[in-house]
C-alpha positions in Angstrom: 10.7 1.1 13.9 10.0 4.7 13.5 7.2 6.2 11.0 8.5 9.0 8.3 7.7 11.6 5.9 9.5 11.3 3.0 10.6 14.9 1.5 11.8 13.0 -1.7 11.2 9.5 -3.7 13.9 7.2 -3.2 13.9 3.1 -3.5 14.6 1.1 0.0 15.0 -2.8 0.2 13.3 -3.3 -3.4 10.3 -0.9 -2.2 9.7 2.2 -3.9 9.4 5.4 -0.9 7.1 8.2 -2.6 7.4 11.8 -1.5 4.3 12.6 0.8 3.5 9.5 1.9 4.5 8.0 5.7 6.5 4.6 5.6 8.0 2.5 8.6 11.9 2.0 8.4 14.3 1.1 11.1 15.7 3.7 13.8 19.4 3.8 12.3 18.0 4.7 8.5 15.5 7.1 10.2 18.1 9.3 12.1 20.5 8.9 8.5 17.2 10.6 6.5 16.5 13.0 9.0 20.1 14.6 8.9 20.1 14.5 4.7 16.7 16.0 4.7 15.6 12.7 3.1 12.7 12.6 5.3 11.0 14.0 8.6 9.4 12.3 11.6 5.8 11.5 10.9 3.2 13.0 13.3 0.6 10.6 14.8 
């Protein structure tokens, strides 16, 4: 699992994502959002 930062609100698996906020998905979906621009790699 990797923590991101989502850039933009979108719905994942039934759960809404808000922009802003930091959210656990799996790697594969993390490296997809990271190319778009969907998201960004949270920092600890």
């Amino acid at each position: 699992m990797v923590k991101v930062k989502m850039n933009v609100q979108t719905a994942y698996h039934g759960q809404l994502f808000r922009a802003g906020k930091v959210y656990e998905v799996d790697e594969e979906t993390a490296k997809r959002w990271f190319a778009s621009k969907l998201a960004e790699e949270a920092k600890d």
